[in-house]
C-alpha positions in Angstrom: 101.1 -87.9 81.1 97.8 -89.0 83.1 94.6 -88.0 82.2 91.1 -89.1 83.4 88.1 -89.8 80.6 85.0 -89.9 81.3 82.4 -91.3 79.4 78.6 -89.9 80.3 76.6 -92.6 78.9 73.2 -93.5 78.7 73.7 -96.3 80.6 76.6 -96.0 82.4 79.3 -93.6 83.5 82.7 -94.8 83.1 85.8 -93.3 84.4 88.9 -93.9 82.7 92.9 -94.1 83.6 94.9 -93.0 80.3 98.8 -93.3 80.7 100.8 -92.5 77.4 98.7 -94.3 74.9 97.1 -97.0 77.3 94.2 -97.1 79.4 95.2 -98.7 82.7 92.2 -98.4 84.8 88.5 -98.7 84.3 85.5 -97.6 86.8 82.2 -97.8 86.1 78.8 -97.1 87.6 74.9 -97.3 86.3 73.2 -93.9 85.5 70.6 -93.7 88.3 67.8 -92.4 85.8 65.3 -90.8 88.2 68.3 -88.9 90.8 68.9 -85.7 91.4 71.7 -83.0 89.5 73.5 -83.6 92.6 73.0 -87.4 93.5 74.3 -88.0 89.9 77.1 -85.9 90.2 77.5 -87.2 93.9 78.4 -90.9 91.8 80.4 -89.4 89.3 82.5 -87.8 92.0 83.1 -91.3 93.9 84.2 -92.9 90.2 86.8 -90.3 90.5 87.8 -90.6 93.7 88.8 -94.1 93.0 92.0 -92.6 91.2 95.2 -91.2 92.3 93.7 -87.8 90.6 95.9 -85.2 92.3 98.7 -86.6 89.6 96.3 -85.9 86.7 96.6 -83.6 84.2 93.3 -82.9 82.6 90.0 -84.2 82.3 88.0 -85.0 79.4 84.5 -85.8 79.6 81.8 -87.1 76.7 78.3 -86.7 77.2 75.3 -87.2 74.7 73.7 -83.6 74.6 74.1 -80.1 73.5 77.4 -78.5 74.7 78.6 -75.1 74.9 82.1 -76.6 74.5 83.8 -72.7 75.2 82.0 -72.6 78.8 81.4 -76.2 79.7 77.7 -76.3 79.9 76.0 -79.4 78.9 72.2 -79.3 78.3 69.6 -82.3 78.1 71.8 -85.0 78.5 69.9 -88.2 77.2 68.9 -90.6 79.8 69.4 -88.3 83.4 66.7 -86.1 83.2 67.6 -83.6 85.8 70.8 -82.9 83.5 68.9 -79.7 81.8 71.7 -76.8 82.2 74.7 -78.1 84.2 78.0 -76.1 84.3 80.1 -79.0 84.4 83.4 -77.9 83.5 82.9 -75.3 86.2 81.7 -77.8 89.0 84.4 -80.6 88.4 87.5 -77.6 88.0 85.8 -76.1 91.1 85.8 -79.8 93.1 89.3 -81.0 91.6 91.2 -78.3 90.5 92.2 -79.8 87.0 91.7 -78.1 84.2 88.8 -79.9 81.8 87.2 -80.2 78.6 83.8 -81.1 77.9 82.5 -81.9 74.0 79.9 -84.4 72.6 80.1 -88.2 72.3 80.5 -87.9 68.6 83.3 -85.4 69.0 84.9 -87.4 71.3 84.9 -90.6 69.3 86.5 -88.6 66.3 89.5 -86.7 68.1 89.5 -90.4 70.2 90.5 -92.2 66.8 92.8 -89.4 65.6 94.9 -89.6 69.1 94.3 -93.4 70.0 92.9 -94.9 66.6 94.5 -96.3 63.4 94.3 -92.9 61.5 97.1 -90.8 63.9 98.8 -90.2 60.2 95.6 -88.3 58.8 95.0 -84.6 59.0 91.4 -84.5 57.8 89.2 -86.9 59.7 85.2 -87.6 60.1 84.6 -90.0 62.7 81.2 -91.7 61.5 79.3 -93.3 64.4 76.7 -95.7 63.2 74.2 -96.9 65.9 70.9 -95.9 67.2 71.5 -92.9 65.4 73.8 -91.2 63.0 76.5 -88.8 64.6 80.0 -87.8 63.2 82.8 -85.7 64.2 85.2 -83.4 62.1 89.0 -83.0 62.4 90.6 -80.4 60.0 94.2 -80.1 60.0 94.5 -81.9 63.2 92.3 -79.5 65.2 88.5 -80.9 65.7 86.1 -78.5 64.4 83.0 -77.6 66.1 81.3 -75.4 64.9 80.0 -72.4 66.1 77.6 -74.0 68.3 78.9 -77.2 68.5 76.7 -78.6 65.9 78.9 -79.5 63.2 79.1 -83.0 61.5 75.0 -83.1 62.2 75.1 -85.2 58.6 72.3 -87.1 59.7 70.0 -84.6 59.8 70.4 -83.5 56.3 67.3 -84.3 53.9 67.3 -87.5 52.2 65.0 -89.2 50.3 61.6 -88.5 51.8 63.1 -88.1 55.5 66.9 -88.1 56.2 70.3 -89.5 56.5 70.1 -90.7 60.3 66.7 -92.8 59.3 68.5 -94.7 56.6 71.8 -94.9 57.6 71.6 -95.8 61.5 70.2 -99.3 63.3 66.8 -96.8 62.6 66.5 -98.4 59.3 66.6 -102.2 60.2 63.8 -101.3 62.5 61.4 -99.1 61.1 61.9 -100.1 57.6 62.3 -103.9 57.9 61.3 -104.2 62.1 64.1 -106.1 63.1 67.3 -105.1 65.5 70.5 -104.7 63.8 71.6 -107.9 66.0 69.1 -109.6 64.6 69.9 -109.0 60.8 73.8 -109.4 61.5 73.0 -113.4 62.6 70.5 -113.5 59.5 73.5 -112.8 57.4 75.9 -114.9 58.7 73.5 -117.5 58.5 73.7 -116.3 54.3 70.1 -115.5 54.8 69.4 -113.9 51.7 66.5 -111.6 52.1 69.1 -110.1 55.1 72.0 -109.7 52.8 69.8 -107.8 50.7 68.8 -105.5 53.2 72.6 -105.2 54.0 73.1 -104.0 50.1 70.2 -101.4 50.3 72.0 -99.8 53.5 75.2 -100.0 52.1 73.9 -98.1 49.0 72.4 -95.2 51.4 75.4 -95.6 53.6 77.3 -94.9 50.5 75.4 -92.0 49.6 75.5 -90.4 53.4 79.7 -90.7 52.5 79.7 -88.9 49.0 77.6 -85.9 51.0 80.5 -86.0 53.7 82.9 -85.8 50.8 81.5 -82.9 48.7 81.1 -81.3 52.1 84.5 -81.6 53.5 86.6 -83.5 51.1 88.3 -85.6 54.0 91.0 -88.4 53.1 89.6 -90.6 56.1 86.4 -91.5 57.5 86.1 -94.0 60.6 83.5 -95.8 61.0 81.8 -96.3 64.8 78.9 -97.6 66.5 77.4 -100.6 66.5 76.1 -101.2 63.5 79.8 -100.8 62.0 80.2 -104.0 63.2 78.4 -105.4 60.5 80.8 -104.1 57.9 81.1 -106.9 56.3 78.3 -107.0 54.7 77.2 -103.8 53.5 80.9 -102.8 52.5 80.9 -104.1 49.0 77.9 -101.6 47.8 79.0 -98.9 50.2 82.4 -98.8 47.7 79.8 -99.3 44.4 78.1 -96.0 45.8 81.2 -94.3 46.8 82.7 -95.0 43.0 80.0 -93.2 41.4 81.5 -89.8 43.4 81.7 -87.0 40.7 85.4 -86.9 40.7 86.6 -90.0 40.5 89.9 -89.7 41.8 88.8 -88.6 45.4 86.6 -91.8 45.1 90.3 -93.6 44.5 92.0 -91.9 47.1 89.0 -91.8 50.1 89.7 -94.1 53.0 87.3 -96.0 55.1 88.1 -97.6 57.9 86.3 -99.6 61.0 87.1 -98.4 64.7 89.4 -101.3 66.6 90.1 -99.8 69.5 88.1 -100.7 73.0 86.6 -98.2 75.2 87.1 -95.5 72.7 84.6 -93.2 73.9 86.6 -93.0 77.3 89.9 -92.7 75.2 88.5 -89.8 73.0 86.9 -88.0 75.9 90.7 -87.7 77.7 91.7 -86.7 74.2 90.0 -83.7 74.8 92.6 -82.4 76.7 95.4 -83.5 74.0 93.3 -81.4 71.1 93.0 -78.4 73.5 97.1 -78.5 73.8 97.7 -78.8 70.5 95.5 -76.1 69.5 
């Protein structure tokens, strides 16, 4: 099987080969900010042009904005301003005539683990991305939920403390709380600073918190963890698990798995697993 991901960034927009399990073929191009619906889409179409595409299957695409998943409409897409209401699913079945699936990056990264991640065995999965801000995605029995709007696994909008889970459990914290980059604090640590590894502990401990919510929420037995502040795992994973042990029922605090993404490109790999959720529906 052949499917093409794509992966609507803020930065770039990558275009991805999956065969089987692997991805064989990567093009990429920089979002051109300040172009026009159709000069954007005008790059996206060369990306896929690059690939033998008549002997694909289905496309995926992820794209950070509101979706109307059901219809293919993406709205506000962060970082190409003219993006405001674009059919895309229409325009790219109209221009390739393969059928394709459109979701939200966080959605992606989720059903991405579950197809092409270490947690294939798991029925009931939240993908947890951890970056510049704080966005999960939900598989229940398999199937990624969405929501009736496509707004489910919003966790880090949920109150907490005197704003919300996002501010305290994203890179947001390290900067507005303590004014440094995640990057920044991660060399601190390695370096055993130990005003870092303290702030490390205080994350961990909301981190933890943000997790026990997810759990009397959806009771899953597997959360990845994604983004780029995952990448400091190390060091806030030791409070994380004293927070997570304090769960009301302690035996879903036993049994609870956390994990840490290891798979490259996954946001092109979970965007072509779009299609592979839609067929196994």
């Amino acid at each position: 099987m052949k499917l093409l991901g794509i992966d609507i960034g803020g930065t770039n927009i990558r275009v991805g080969l999956v065969e089987g399990n692997e991805l064989t073929k990567v093009e990429s191009m920089l979002v051109r900010k300040d172009s026009s619906e159709n000069e954007v889409f005008d790059d996206l179409f060369s990306l896929i042009r690059k690939f033998d595409y008549e002997k694909v299957e289905g496309i995926g695409v992820g794209v950070p904005s509101i979706v109307d998943v059901e219809k293919g409409i993406v709205y506000q897409v962060q970082n190409i301003p003219s993006w405001k209401k674009v059919h895309l699913k229409e325009i790219l079945e109209s221009n390739f005539k393969i059928p394709t699936y459109i979701n939200n990056d966080a959605n992606c990264f989720a059903v991405g683990e579950k197809y092409f991640g270490n947690v294939k065995d798991y029925k009931n999965i939240v993908g947890l991305i951890i970056g510049t801000g704080l966005g999960a995605g939900v598989i229940i029995n398999n199937k990624l939920y969405e929501g009736a709007n496509c707004g489910a696994g919003e966790f880090g909008e949920i109150a907490y403390k005197d704003k919300n889970y996002e501010y305290y459990c994203s890179g947001q914290y390290f900067l507005n709380e303590i004014g440094i980059s995640g990057k920044e604090l991660a060399k601190k640590a390695a370096d055993k600073d130990s005003s870092a590894l303290e702030i490390y502990r205080n994350y961990g401990e909301n981190l933890g918190n943000a997790i026990k919510m997810i759990m009397y929420a959806l009771d899953p037995e597997v959360i990845v963890l994604g983004g780029s502040v995952s990448k400091s795992f190390l060091y806030f994973k030791e409070q994380m698990w004293k927070s997570i042990k304090r769960f009301t029922y302690s035996k879903s605090a036993e049994k609870i798995k956390i994990t840490v993404s290891e798979k490259e490109n996954i946001a092109i790999l979970g965007a072509a697993a779009l299609y592979l959720n839609a067929k196994n529906a």
